[in-house]
C-alpha positions in Angstrom: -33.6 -115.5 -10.7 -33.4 -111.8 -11.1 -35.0 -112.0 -14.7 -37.2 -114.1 -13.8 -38.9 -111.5 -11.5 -37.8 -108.5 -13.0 -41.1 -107.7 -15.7 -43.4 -107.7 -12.1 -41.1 -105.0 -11.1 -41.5 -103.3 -14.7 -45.2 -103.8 -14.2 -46.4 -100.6 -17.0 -43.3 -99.9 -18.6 -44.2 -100.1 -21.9 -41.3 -98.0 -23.1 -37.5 -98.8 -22.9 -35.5 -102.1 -23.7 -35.4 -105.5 -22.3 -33.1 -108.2 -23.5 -33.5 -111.7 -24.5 -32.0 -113.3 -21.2 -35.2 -111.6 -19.6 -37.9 -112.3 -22.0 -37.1 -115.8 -22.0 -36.0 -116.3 -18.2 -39.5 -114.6 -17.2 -41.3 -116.6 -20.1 -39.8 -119.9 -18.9 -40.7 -118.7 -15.5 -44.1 -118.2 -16.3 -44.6 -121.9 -18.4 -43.3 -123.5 -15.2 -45.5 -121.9 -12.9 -48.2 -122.4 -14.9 -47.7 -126.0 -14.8 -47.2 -126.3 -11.5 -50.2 -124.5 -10.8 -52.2 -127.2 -13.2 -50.5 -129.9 -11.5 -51.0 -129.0 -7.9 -54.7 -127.5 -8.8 -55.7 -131.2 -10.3 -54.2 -132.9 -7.4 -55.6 -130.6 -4.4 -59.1 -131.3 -6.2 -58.8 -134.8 -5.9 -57.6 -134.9 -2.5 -60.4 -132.5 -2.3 -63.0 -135.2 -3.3 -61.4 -138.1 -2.3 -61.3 -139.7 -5.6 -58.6 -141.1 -7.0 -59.7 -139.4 -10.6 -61.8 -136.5 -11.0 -63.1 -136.1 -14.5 -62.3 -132.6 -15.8 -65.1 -130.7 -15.6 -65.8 -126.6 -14.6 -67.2 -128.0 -11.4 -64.2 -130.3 -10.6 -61.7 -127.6 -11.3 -62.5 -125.7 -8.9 -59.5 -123.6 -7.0 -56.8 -125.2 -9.3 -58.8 -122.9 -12.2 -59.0 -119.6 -10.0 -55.3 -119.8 -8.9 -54.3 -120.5 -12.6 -56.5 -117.6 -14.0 -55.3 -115.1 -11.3 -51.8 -115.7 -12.0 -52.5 -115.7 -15.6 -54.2 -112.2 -15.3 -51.6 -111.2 -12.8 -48.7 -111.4 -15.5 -50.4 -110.3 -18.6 -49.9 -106.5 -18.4 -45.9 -107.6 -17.7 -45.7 -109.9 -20.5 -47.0 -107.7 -22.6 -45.2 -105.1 -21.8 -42.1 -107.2 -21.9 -43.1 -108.5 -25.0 -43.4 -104.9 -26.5 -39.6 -104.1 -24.6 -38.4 -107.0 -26.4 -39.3 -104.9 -29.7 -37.6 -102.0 -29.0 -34.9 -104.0 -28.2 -34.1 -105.3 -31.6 -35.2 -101.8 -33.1 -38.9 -102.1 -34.1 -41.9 -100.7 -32.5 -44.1 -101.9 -29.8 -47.2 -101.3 -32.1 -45.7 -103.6 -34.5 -46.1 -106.4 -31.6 -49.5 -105.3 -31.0 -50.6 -105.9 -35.0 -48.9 -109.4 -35.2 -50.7 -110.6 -31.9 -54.2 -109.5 -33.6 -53.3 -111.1 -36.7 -52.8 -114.3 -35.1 -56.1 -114.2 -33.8 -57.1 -114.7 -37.7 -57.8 -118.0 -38.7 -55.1 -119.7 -41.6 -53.0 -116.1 -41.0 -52.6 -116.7 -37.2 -49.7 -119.4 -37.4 -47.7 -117.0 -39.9 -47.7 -113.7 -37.2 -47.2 -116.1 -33.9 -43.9 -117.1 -35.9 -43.4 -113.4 -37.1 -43.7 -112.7 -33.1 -41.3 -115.5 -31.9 -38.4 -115.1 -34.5 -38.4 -111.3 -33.7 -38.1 -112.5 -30.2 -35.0 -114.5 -30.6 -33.2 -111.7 -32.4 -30.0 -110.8 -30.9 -30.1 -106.8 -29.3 -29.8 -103.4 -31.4 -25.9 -103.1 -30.6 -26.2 -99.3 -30.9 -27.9 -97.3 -28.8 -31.6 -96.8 -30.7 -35.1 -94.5 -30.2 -36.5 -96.5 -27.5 -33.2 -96.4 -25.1 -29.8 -97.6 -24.3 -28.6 -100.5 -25.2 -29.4 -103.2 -21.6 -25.9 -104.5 -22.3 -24.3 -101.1 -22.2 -22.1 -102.2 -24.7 -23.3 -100.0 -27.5 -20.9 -98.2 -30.5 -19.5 -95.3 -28.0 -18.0 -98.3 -26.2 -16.7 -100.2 -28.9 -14.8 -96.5 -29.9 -14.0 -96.2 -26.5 -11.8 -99.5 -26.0 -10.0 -98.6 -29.3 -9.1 -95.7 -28.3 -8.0 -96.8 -25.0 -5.8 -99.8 -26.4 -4.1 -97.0 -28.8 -2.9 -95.2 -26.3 -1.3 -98.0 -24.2 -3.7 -98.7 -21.0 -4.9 -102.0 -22.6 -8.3 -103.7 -22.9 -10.8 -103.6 -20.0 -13.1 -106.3 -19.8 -16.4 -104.9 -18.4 
């Protein structure tokens, strides 16, 4: 639940890293919500109107649409900013994010950038400490060194 929440608490940090556990907990988070938000916005508009069915129309929409595009305006700054996090995480820039989300705003080159965007999403992390911060897992190269050194000289392997 913590990563879930955590990019609201990051709100405007554009700079730093952010693993995969939290892109995809908040991004799951945020397709759920979203759907409950359609779901209970359809039905509170029927009970609304007392129809059984209400066809979908603007008018018919009604507070199901507001809720759904406040929350949607709500976490865009943090998923972007996740989303650009996410970059420096595996090692490229945010402004790299920012290209491939305009290119797949163009027609017939779209589909080739929103799959650029996703596969550099499921990357595994920069093991090594890089430019945009130290590694979320703390686990980076010093560490590795570290625990050799420590299981040379006889204390044994921490698990951290």
């Amino acid at each position: 639940m913590e990563y879930m929440l955590l990019p609201y608490a990051r709100f405007f940090e554009f700079s730093g890293r952010s693993t995969r556990m939290e892109y995809w907990m908040f991004t799951l988070f945020f397709c759920v919500v979203m759907l409950v938000i359609l779901i209970a916005g359809g039905a509170f508009d029927s009970f609304l109107f007392d129809q059984a069915y209400v066809e979908p129309d603007l008018e018919s929409a009604g507070l199901g649409l507001l809720v759904f595009g406040l929350f949607l305006l709500v976490s865009l700054i943090p998923m972007l900013a996740l989303t650009i996090r996410r970059f420096h995480d595996v090692g490229l820039s945010g402004w790299l994010y920012l290209v491939l989300a305009l290119l797949s705003l163009v027609p017939f080159v779209g589909w080739l950038a929103s799959i650029g965007i996703f596969v550099i999403t499921v990357l595994p992390s920069d093991r090594s400490d890089n430019q945009w911060g130290d590694n979320p897992h703390g686990l980076g190269l010093d560490h590795r060194y570290g625990l050799r050194e420590e299981y040379r000289a006889g204390k044994g392997v921490r698990y951290r």
